[in-house]
C-alpha positions, 0 to 999 in steps of 0.5 A: 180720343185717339191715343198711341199705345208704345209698345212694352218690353217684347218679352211681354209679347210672346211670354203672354202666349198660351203655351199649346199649338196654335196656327201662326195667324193666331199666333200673329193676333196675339202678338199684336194684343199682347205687344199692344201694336195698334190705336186706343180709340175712346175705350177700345182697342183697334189692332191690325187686321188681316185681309188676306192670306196665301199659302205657298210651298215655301212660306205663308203671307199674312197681309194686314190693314194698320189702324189709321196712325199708327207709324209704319216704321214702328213695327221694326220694334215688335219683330224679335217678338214676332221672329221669337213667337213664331219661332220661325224666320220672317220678313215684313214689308209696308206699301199701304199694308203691312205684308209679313211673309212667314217662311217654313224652313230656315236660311243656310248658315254656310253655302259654298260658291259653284262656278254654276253660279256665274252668268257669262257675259253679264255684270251680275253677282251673286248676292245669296240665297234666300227663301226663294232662291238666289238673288243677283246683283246687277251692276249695269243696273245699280252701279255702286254699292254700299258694305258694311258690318263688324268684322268677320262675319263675311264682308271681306269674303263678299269683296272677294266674291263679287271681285271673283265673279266680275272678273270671270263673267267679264275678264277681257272687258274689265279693270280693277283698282283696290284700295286695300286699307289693311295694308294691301293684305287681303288684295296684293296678291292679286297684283299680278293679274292684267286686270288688277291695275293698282292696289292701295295698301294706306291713305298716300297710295290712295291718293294716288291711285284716285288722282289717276282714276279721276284724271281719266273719268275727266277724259273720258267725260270729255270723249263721251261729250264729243260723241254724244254718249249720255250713259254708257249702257247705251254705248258700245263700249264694253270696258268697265272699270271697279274701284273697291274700296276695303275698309273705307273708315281708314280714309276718314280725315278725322282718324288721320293725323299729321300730313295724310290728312289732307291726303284723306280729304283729297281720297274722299272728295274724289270718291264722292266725285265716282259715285256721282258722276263715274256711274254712267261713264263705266265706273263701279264702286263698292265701298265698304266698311266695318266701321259704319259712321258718317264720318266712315262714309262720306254723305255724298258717296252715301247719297249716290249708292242706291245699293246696300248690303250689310251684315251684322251691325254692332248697333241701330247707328251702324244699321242705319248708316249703311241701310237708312233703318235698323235691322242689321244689329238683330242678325243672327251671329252666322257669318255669311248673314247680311240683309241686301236692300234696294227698293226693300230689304231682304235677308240672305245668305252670301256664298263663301268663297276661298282664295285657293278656289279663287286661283285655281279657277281663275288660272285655268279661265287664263289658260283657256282664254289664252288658248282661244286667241291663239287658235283664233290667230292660227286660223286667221293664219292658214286664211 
């Protein structure tokens, strides 16, 4: 008889370890033991085994075999055990085996954005640093993202970050459109860049600046069939358009009483019409929220963002919103931590940026580009 053995309060696991040293493999056998992670086949007991190892300089890797039946996703639940037997940080992924990278030091807890870390030209930004180095995001590749997590713990200064780093890789090729839904306060004073083509600060403004984005997504739809464009990656084209959306919760028509109602429906109908078709016409959307449910984020808007990141979560729901599993809620408390998942997640510190580097930077960017174009047309001058 087979029989599936739940696992037991996770401080069992690591409280029944013997309290010498002892190496991490041996720690993991323990864990597994003591956690009872495994299948109870007739009288014994049939854990996880390990088939293979590798030590590299900055981590280890521990990959196991599951007994048949046990569900994959249920080791989710034994990893504080493991993070706290271990006493180190981790990662665990699944495709077949069970892979458990153990790595020897840990994450940053702050890391300040460097202009070296721009890459002219493309639409990639920085995600963060991990325990192999620094991971981009690139948005020619997965179009639209998906932030979420509480409040400050570095969500808006993601927005900031991604917006500053687009706008500097791309400043004569791109446009921004905000919807800014607390009060226009983190984003109007952007207002003044030719880039920035409309802030939002409430539902009504929202409504307005969607109705013009979709009236020219239709355009340009009907542009892109006459010429036989499928996708405008393979295009010459080089102009995107970003709509960022802060604090995507505030459009939601159950929150919304009296007249915006309508006005809310209109903005997420619209929404949803960007993420499933604005993709491949040159539209970007980053949507994110804090107050990750799913009337917050709208099925379809989900369902057509392939990319997510998220920083702490207030529960397993908002995880679960924002990621399609848990993970978010166990986030240590450092602002700037955030898990960034496409095809798996992995755990990163977001560089911090500040508004006054953001100016600075961005003026003497202006000046520059101005600069070039008039040099530009006093050669074109003399010839």
């Amino acid at each position: 008889m087979i029989e599936w053995i739940a696992i037991p309060t996770i401080a069992l696991g690591f409280a029944l370890l013997p309290k010498k040293k002892m190496s991490d493999e041996r720690k993991l056998k323990l864990i597994f033991e003591n956690c009872k992670v495994g299948i109870k086949k007739g009288d014994s007991f049939q854990y996880p085994k390990l088939i293979r190892k590798y030590d590299k300089n900055a981590y280890k890797t521990f990959i196991y075999s599951l007994p048949f039946g046990v569900p994959s996703e249920d080791l989710e639940n034994v990893l504080p055990a493991i993070k706290d037997g271990l006493n180190k940080e981790i990662e665990i992924e699944f495709d077949g085996v069970l892979k458990i990278n153990v790595f020897n030091q840990s994450l940053p807890t702050s890391w300040k954005y460097k202009d070296d870390l721009l890459r002219e030209g493309t639409w990639e930004i920085p995600i963060g640093k991990n325990h192999t180095g620094i991971l981009y995001h690139d948005f020619e590749k997965y179009p639209h993202m998906l932030v979420g997590g509480v409040t400050r713990f570095g969500k808006t200064v993601f927005i900031k970050e991604a917006f500053y780093t687009i706008l500097m890789n791309q400043m004569e090729n791109v446009e921004f459109y905000f919807l800014d839904l607390k009060g226009g306060l983190e984003f109007g004073k952007y207002i003044g860049l030719p880039q920035v083509k409309a802030v939002a600060s409430d539902v009504f403004e929202a409504a307005e600046v969607l109705n013009e984005i979709v009236a020219n997504l239709k355009m340009q739809e009907k542009n892109f069939r006459k010429v036989g464009y499928t996708n405008i990656v393979d295009s010459p084209i080089k102009k995107r358009t970003f709509v960022i959306v802060d604090e995507g919760a505030e459009l939601s028509p159950n929150i919304i009483e009296g007249e915006g109602k309508k006005f809310a429906k209109f903005c997420q109908s619209a929404l949803s019409e960007i993420s499933r078709i604005g993709g491949g016409l040159g539209l970007r959307l980053l949507y994110c929220t804090q107050y990750p449910t799913k009337e917050a984020v709208p099925m379809q808007v989900k369902m057509n963002i392939v990319a997510r990141i998220s920083f702490i979560a207030a529960a397993q729901i908002a995880s679960r919103v924002i990621l399609d599993e848990i993970g978010a809620e166990d986030l240590p408390s450092i602002p700037g931590r955030a898990i960034y998942k496409i095809e798996k997640k992995r755990t990163v510190q977001v560089p911090y940026i500040d508004d006054k580097y953001m100016f600075t930077q961005m003026e003497a960017k202006e000046d520059a580009i101005i600069n070039a174009v008039k040099n530009r047309k006093s050669v074109n001058d003399d010839r």
